[in-house]
C-alpha beads as a LAMMPS data file, in Angstrom:
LAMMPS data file: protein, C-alpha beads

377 atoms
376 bonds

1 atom types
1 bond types

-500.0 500.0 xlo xhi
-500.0 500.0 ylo yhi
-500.0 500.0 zlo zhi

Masses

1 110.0

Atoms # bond

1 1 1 -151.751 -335.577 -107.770
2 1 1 -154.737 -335.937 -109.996
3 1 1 -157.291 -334.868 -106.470
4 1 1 -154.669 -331.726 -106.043
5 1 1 -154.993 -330.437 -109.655
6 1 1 -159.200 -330.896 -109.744
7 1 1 -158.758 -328.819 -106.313
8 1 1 -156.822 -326.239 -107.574
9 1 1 -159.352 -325.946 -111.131
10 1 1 -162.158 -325.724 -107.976
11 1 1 -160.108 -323.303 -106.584
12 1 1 -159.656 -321.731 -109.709
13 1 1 -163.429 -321.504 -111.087
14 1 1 -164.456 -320.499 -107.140
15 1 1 -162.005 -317.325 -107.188
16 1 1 -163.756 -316.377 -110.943
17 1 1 -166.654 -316.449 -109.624
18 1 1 -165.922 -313.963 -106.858
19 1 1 -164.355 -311.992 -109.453
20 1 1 -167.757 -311.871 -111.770
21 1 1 -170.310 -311.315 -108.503
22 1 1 -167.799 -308.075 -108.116
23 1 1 -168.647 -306.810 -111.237
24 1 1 -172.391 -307.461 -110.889
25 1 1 -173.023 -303.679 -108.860
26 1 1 -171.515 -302.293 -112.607
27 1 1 -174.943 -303.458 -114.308
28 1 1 -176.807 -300.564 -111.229
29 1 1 -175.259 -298.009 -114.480
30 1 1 -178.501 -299.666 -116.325
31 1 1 -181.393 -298.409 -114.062
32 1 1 -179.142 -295.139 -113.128
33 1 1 -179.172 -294.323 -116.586
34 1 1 -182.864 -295.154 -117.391
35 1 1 -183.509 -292.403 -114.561
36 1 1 -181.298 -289.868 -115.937
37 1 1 -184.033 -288.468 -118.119
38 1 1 -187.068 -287.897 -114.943
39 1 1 -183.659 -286.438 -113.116
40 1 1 -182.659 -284.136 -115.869
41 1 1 -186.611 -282.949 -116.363
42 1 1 -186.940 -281.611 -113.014
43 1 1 -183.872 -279.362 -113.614
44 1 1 -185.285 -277.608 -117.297
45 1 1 -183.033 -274.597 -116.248
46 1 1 -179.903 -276.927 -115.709
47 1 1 -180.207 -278.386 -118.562
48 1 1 -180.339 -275.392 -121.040
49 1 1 -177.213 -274.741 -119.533
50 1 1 -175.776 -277.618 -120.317
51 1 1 -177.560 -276.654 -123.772
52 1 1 -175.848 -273.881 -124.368
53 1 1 -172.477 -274.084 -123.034
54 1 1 -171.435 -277.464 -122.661
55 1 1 -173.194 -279.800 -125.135
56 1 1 -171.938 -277.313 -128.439
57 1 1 -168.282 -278.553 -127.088
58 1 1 -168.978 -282.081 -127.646
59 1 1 -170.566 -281.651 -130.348
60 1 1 -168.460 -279.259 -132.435
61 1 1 -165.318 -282.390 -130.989
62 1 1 -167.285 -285.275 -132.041
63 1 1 -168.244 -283.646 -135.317
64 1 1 -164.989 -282.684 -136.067
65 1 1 -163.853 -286.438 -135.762
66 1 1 -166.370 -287.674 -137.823
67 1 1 -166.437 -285.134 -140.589
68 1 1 -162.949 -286.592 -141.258
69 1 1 -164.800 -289.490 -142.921
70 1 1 -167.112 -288.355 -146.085
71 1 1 -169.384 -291.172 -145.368
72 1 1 -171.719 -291.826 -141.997
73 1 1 -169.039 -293.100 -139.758
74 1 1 -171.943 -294.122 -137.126
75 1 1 -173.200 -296.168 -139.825
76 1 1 -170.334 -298.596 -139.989
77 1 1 -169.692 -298.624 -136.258
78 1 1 -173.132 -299.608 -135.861
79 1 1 -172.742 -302.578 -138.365
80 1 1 -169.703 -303.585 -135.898
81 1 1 -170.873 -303.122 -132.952
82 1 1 -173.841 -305.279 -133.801
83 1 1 -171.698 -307.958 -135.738
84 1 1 -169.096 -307.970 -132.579
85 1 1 -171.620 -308.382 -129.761
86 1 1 -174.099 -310.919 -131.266
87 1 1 -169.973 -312.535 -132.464
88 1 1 -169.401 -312.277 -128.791
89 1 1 -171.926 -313.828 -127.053
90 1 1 -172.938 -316.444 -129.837
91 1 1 -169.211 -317.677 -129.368
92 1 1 -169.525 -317.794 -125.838
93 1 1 -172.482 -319.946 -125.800
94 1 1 -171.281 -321.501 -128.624
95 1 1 -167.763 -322.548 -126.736
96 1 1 -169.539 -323.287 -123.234
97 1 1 -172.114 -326.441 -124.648
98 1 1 -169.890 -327.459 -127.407
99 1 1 -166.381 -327.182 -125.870
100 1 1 -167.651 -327.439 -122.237
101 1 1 -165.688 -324.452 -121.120
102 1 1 -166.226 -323.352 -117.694
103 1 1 -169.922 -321.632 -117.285
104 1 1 -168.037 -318.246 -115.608
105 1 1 -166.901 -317.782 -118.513
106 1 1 -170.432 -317.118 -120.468
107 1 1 -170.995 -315.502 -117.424
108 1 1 -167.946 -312.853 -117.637
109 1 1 -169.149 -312.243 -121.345
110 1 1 -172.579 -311.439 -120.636
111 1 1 -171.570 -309.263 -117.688
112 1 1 -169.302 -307.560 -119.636
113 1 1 -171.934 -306.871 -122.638
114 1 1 -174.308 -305.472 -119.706
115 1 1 -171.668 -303.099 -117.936
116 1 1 -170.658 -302.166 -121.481
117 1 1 -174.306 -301.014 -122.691
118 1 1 -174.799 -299.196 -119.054
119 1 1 -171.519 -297.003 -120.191
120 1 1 -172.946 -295.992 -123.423
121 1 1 -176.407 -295.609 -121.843
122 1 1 -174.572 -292.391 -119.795
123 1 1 -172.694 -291.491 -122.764
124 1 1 -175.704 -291.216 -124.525
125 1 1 -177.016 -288.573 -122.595
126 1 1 -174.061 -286.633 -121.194
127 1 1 -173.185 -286.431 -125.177
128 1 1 -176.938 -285.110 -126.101
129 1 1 -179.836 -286.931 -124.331
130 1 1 -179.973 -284.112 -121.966
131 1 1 -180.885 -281.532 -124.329
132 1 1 -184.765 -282.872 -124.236
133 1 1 -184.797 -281.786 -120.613
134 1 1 -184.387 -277.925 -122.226
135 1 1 -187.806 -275.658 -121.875
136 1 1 -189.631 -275.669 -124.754
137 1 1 -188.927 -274.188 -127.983
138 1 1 -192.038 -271.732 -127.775
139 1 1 -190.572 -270.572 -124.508
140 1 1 -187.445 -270.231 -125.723
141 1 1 -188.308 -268.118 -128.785
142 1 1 -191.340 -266.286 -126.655
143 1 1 -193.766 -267.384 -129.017
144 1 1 -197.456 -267.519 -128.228
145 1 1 -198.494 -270.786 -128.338
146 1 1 -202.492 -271.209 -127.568
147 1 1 -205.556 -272.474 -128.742
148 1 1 -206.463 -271.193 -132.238
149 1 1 -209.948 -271.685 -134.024
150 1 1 -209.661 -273.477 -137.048
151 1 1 -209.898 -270.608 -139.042
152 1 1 -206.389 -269.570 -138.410
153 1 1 -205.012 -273.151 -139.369
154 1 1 -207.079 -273.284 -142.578
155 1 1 -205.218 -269.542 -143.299
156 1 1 -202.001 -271.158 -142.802
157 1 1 -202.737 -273.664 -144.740
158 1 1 -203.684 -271.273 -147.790
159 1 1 -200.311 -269.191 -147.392
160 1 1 -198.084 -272.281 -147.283
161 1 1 -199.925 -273.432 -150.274
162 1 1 -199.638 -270.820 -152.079
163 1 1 -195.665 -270.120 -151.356
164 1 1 -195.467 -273.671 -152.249
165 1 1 -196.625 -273.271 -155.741
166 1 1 -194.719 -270.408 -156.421
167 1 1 -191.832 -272.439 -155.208
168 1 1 -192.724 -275.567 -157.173
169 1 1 -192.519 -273.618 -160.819
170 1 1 -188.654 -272.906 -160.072
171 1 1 -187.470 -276.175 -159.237
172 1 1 -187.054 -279.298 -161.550
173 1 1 -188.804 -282.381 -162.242
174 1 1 -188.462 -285.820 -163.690
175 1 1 -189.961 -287.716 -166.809
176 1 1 -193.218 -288.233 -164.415
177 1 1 -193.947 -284.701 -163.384
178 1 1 -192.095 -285.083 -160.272
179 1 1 -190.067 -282.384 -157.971
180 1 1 -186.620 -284.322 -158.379
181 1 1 -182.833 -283.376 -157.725
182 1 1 -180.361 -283.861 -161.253
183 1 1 -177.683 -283.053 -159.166
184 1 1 -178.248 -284.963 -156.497
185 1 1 -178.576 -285.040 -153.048
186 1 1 -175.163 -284.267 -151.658
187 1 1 -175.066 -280.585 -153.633
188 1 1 -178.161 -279.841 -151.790
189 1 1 -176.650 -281.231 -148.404
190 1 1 -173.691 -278.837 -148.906
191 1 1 -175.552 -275.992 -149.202
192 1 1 -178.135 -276.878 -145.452
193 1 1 -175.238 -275.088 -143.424
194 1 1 -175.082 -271.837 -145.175
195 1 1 -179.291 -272.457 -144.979
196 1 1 -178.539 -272.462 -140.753
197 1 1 -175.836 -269.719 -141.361
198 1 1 -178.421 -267.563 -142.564
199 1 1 -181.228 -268.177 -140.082
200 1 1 -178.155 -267.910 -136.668
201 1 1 -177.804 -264.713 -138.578
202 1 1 -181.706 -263.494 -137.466
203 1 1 -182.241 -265.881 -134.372
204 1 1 -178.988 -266.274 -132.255
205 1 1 -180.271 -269.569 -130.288
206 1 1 -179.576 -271.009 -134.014
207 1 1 -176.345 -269.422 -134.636
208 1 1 -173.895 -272.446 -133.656
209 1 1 -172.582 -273.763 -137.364
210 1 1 -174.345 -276.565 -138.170
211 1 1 -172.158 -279.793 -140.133
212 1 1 -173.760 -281.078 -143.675
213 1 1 -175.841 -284.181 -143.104
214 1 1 -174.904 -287.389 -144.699
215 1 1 -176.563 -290.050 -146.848
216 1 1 -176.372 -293.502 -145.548
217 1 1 -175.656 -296.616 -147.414
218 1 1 -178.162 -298.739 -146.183
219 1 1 -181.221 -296.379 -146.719
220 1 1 -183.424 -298.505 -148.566
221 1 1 -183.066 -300.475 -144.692
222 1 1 -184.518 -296.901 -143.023
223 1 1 -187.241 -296.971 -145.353
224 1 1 -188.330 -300.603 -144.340
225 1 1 -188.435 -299.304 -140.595
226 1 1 -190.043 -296.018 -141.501
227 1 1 -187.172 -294.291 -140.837
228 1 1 -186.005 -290.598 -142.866
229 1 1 -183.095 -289.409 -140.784
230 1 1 -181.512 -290.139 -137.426
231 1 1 -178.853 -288.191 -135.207
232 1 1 -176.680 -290.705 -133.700
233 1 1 -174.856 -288.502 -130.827
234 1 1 -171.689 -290.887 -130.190
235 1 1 -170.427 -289.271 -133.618
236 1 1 -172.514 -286.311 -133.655
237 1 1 -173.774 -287.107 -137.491
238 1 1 -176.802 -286.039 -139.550
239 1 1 -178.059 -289.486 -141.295
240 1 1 -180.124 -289.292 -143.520
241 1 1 -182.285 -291.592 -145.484
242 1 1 -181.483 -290.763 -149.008
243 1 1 -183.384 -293.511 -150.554
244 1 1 -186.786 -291.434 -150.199
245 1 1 -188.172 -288.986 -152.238
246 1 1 -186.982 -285.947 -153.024
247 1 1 -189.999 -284.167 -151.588
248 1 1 -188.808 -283.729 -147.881
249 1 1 -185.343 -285.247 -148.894
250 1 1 -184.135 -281.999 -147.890
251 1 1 -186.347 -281.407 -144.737
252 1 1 -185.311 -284.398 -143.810
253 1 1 -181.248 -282.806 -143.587
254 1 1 -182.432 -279.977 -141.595
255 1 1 -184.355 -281.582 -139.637
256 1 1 -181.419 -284.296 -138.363
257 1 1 -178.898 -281.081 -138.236
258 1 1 -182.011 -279.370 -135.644
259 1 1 -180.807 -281.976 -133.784
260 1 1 -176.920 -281.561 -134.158
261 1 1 -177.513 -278.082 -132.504
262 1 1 -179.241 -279.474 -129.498
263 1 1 -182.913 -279.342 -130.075
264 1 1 -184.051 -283.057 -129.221
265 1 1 -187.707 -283.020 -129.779
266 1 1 -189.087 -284.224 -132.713
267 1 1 -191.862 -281.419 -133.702
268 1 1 -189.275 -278.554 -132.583
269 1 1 -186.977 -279.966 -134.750
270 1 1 -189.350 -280.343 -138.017
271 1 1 -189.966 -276.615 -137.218
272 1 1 -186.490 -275.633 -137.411
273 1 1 -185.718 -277.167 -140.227
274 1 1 -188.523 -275.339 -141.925
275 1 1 -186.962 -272.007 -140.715
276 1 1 -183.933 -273.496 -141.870
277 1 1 -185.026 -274.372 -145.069
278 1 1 -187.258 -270.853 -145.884
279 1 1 -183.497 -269.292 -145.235
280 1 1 -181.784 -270.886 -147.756
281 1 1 -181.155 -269.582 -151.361
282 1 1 -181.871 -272.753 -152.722
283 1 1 -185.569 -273.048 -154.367
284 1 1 -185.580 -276.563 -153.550
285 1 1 -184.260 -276.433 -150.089
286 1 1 -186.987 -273.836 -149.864
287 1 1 -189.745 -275.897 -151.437
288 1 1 -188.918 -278.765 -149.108
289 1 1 -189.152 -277.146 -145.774
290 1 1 -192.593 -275.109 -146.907
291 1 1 -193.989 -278.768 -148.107
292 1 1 -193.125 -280.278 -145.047
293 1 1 -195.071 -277.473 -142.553
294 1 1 -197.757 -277.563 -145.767
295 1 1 -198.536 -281.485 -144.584
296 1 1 -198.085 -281.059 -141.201
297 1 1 -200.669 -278.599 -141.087
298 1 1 -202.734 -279.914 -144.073
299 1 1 -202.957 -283.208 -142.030
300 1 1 -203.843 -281.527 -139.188
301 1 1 -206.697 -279.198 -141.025
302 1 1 -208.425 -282.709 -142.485
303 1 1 -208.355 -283.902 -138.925
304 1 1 -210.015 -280.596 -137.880
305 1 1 -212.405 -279.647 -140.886
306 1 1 -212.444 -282.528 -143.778
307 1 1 -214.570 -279.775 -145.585
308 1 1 -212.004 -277.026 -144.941
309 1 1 -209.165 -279.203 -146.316
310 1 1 -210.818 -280.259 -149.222
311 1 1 -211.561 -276.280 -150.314
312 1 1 -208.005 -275.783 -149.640
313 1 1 -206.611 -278.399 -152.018
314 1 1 -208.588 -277.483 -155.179
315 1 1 -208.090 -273.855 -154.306
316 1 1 -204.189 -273.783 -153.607
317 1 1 -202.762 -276.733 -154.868
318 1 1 -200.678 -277.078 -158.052
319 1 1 -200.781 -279.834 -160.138
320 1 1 -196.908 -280.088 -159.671
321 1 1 -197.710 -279.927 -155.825
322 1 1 -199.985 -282.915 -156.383
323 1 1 -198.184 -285.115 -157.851
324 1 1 -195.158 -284.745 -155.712
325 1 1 -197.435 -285.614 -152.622
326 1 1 -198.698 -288.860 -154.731
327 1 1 -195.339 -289.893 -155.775
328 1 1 -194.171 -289.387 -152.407
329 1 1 -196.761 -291.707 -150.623
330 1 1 -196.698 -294.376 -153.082
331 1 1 -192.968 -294.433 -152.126
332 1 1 -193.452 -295.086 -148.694
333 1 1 -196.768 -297.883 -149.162
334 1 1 -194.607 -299.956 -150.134
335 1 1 -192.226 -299.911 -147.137
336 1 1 -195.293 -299.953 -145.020
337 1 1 -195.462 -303.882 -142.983
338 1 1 -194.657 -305.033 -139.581
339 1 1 -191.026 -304.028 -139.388
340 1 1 -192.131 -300.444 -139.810
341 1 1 -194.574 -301.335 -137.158
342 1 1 -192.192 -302.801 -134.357
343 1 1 -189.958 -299.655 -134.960
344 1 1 -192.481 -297.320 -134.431
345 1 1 -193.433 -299.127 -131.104
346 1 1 -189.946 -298.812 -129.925
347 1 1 -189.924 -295.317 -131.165
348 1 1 -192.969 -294.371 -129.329
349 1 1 -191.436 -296.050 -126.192
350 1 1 -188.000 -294.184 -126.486
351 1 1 -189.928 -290.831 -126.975
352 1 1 -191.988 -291.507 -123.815
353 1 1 -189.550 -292.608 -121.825
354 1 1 -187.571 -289.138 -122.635
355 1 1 -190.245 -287.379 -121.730
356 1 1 -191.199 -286.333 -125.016
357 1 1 -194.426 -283.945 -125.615
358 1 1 -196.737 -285.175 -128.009
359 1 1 -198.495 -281.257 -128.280
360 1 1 -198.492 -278.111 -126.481
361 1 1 -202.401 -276.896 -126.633
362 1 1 -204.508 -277.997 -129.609
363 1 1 -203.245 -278.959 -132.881
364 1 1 -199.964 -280.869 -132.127
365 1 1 -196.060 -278.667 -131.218
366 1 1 -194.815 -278.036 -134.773
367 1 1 -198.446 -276.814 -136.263
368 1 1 -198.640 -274.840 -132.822
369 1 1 -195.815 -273.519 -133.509
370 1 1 -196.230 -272.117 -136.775
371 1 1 -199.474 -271.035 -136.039
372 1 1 -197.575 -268.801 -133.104
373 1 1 -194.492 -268.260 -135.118
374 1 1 -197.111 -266.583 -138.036
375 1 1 -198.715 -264.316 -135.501
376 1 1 -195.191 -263.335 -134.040
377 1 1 -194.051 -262.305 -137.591

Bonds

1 1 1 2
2 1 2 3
3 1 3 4
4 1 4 5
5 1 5 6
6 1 6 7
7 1 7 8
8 1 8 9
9 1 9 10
10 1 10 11
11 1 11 12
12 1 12 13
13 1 13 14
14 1 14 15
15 1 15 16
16 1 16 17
17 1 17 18
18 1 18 19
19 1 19 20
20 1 20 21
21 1 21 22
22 1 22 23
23 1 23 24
24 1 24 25
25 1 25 26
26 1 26 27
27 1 27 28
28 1 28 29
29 1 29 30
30 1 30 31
31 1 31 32
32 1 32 33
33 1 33 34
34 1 34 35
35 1 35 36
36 1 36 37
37 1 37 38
38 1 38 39
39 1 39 40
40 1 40 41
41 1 41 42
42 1 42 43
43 1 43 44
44 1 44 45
45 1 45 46
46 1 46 47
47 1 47 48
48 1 48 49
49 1 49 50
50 1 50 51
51 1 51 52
52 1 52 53
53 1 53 54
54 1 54 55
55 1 55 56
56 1 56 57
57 1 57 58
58 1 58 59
59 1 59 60
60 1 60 61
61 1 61 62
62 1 62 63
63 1 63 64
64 1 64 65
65 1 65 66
66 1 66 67
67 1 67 68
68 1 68 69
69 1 69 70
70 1 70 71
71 1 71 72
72 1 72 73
73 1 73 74
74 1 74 75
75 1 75 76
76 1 76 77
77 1 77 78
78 1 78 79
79 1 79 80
80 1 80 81
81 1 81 82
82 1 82 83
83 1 83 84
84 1 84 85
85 1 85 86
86 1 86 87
87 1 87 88
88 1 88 89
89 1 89 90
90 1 90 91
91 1 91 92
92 1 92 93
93 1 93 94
94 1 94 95
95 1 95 96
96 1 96 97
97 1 97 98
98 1 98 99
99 1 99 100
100 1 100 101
101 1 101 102
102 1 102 103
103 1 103 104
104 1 104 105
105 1 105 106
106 1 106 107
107 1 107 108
108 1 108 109
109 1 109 110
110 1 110 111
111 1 111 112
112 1 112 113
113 1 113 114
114 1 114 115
115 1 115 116
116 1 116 117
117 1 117 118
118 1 118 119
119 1 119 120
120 1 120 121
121 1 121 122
122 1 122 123
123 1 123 124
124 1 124 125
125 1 125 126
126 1 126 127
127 1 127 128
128 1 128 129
129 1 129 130
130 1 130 131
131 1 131 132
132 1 132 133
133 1 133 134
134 1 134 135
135 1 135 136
136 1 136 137
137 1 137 138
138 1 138 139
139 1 139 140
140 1 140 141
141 1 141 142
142 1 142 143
143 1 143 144
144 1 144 145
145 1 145 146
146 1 146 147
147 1 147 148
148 1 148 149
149 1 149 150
150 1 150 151
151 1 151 152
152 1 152 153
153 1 153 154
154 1 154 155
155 1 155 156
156 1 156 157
157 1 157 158
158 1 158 159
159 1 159 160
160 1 160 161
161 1 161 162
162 1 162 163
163 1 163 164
164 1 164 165
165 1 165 166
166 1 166 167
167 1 167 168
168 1 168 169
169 1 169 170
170 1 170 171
171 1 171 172
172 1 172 173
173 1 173 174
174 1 174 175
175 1 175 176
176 1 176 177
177 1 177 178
178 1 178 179
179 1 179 180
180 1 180 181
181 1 181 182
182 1 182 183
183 1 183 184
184 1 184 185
185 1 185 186
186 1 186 187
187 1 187 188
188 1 188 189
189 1 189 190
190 1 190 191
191 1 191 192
192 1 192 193
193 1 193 194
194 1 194 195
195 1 195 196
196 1 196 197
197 1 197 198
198 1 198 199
199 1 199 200
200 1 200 201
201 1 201 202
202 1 202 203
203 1 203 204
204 1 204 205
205 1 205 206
206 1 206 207
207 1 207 208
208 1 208 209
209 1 209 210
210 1 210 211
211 1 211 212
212 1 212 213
213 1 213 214
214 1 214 215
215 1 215 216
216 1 216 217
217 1 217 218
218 1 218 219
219 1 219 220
220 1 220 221
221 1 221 222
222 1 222 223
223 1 223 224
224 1 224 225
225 1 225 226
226 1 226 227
227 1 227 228
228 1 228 229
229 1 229 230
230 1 230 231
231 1 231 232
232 1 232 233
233 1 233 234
234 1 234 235
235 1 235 236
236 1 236 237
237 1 237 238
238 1 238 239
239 1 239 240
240 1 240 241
241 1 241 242
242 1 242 243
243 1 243 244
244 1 244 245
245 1 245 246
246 1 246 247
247 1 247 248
248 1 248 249
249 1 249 250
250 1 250 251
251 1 251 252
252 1 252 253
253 1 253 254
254 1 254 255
255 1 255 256
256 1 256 257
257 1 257 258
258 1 258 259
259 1 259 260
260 1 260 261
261 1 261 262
262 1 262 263
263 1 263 264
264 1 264 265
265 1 265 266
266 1 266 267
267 1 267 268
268 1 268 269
269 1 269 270
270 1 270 271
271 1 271 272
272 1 272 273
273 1 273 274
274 1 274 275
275 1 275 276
276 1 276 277
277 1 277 278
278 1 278 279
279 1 279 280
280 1 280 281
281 1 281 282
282 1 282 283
283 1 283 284
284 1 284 285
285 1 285 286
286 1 286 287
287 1 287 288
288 1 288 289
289 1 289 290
290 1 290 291
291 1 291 292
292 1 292 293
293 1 293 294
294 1 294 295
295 1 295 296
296 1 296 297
297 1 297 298
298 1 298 299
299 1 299 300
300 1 300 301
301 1 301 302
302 1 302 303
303 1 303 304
304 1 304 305
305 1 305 306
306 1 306 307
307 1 307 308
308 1 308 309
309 1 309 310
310 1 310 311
311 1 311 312
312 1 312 313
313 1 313 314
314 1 314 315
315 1 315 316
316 1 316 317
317 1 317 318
318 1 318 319
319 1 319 320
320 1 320 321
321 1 321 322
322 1 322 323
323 1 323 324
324 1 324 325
325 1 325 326
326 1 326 327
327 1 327 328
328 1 328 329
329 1 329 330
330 1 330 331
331 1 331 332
332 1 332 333
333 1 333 334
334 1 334 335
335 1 335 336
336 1 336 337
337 1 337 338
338 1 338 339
339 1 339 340
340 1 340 341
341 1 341 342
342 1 342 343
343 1 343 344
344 1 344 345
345 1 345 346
346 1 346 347
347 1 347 348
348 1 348 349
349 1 349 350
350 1 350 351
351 1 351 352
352 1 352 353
353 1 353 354
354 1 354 355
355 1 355 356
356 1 356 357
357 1 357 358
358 1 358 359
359 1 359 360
360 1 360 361
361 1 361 362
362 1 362 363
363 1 363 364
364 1 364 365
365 1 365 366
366 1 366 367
367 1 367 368
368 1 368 369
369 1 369 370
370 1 370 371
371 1 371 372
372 1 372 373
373 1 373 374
374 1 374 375
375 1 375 376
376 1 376 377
């Protein structure tokens, strides 16, 4: 009796297995999705369909779930998703040494963890990962992106500048001197949309509504990684690190909703959310956007012409201006250490692997851009 009931558990365990090694062509979903991105780049046209009439339907149904909640739903899913995988598996191992359960079953677990991230690997980009296969932004808006002498970016620099100051003497500041926001950051938030309403208004490729960002909980965490906003497409949120500065608080917002409407690279989307911001009837809104294209461009002008850059800065900038930019990169010196380090090496990787442009001719995509966007205009 005793032989017949170990033959049966062999039986038992044998048929499992046969089960699990059934399962195993699931985990092909991994490598198929890794190649979705190469795929989707040969097909630019393709996927500014999908840009245009497709992904706005998710989006607009995933938003409208999540705006339900008033605080970063993605935030809290991603604290359980963590918490119930590493549960998962740690109790698997955990029950397979300890409590000498059969080894299939670790094996079912991890198998089922695999399949699991290879479903949400497709998600990812049939929910948004496709839209950095669209052309360019500078093809999209016919803008003339070239080489420019450094003259032209030293101009630019001068005219952001000085809108920047002009800016600076209508918004508030703090017991240091610094731009700051007595209201706080949701007001602001609130009024991004109506920001996007107004610039849909002049360029249509803009004109789907945009939903208000929101502040995550954790943000001091962002700030440890480096980290002022991030789109998470399975809930079609705006995060935003609201732990930073006020400075490009705000940028920050538009910059995360750029990428609610679609528009996955990262320098198209900073120069969005400056058009987004300079539409806005907000002064500070306004003042964040110009400051961000100010140090894009002013860090870009250093690189180019130290000399140039210098001039520029005792020339054009306020005091005000000044000490915002000091208070801001204090702020983030102290964040700076190897976690910020490891998640800009994954960063860099997951920008690569999406095929991600790091510049279009000379002085990086969003300068380019604004360099072409002030010669259009």
């Amino acid at each position: 009796r005793k032989y017949a009931i170990l033959k049966s558990m062999k039986e038992t365990n044998a048929c499992t297995y046969a089960q699990q090694w059934k399962r195993l062509p699931w985990l092909l979903l991994i490598p198929l999705g890794l190649l979705l991105p190469r795929l989707a780049a040969c097909y630019p046209e393709a996927a500014e369909a999908y840009a245009r009439y497709i992904y706005p339907w998710i989006s607009r149904l995933l938003g409208a779930i999540s705006g339900i909640f008033p605080f970063s739903l993605a935030e809290f899913l991603l604290y359980g998703l963590i918490i119930g995988v590493c549960g998962w598996l740690l109790w698997g191992v955990f029950s397979t040494i300890l409590k000498k359960r059969p080894l299939v079953k670790l094996l079912r677990t991890v198998l089922t963890v695999g399949i699991l991230g290879g479903v949400l690997l497709h998600v990812f980009y049939l929910a948004w990962g496709f839209n950095y296969a669209r052309p360019t932004l500078y093809q999209l808006l016919d803008l003339p992106v070239q080489e420019r002498p450094v003259e032209e970016l030293e101009e630019l620099c001068r005219e952001l500048a000085t809108e920047a100051v002009w800016l600076r003497e209508q918004v508030p500041e703090d017991e240091r001197g610094v731009f700051c926001l007595p209201a706080g950051w949701r007001e602001s938030f609130s009024a991004l949309p109506a920001a996007y309403e107004n610039l849909g208004a002049e360029l249509p490729l803009f004109s789907q509504p945009a939903r208000s960002p929101k502040g995550v909980w954790l943000s001091e965490g962002m700030s440890w990684a480096g980290i002022a906003g991030i789109y998470i497409p399975f809930t079609a949120e705006a995060n935003v690190n609201v732990h930073q500065p006020p400075l490009l608080l705000l940028s920050s917002g538009a910059h995360e909703m750029a990428h609610y409407l679609g528009f996955a690279r990262e320098d198209e989307a900073n120069f969005i959310a400056y058009l987004a911001c300079i539409h806005s009837k907000d002064p500070c809104i306004r003042y964040s956007g110009v400051m961000l294209a100010l140090i894009h461009c002013g860090n870009q002008l250093y690189k180019t012409d130290p000399i140039a850059y210098q001039a520029v800065w005792e020339a054009c900038y306020s005091p005000g201006m000044i000490r915002d930019l000091r208070g801001y990169n204090e702020y983030w010196d102290r964040y700076e250490g190897q976690v910020e380090a490891a998640v800009d090496q994954l960063n860099d990787g997951y920008l690569k692997h999406n095929q991600q442009e790091s510049g279009v001719k000379s002085y990086g995509m969003m300068v380019d851009l604004l360099l072409a966007w002030r010669q259009a205009g």
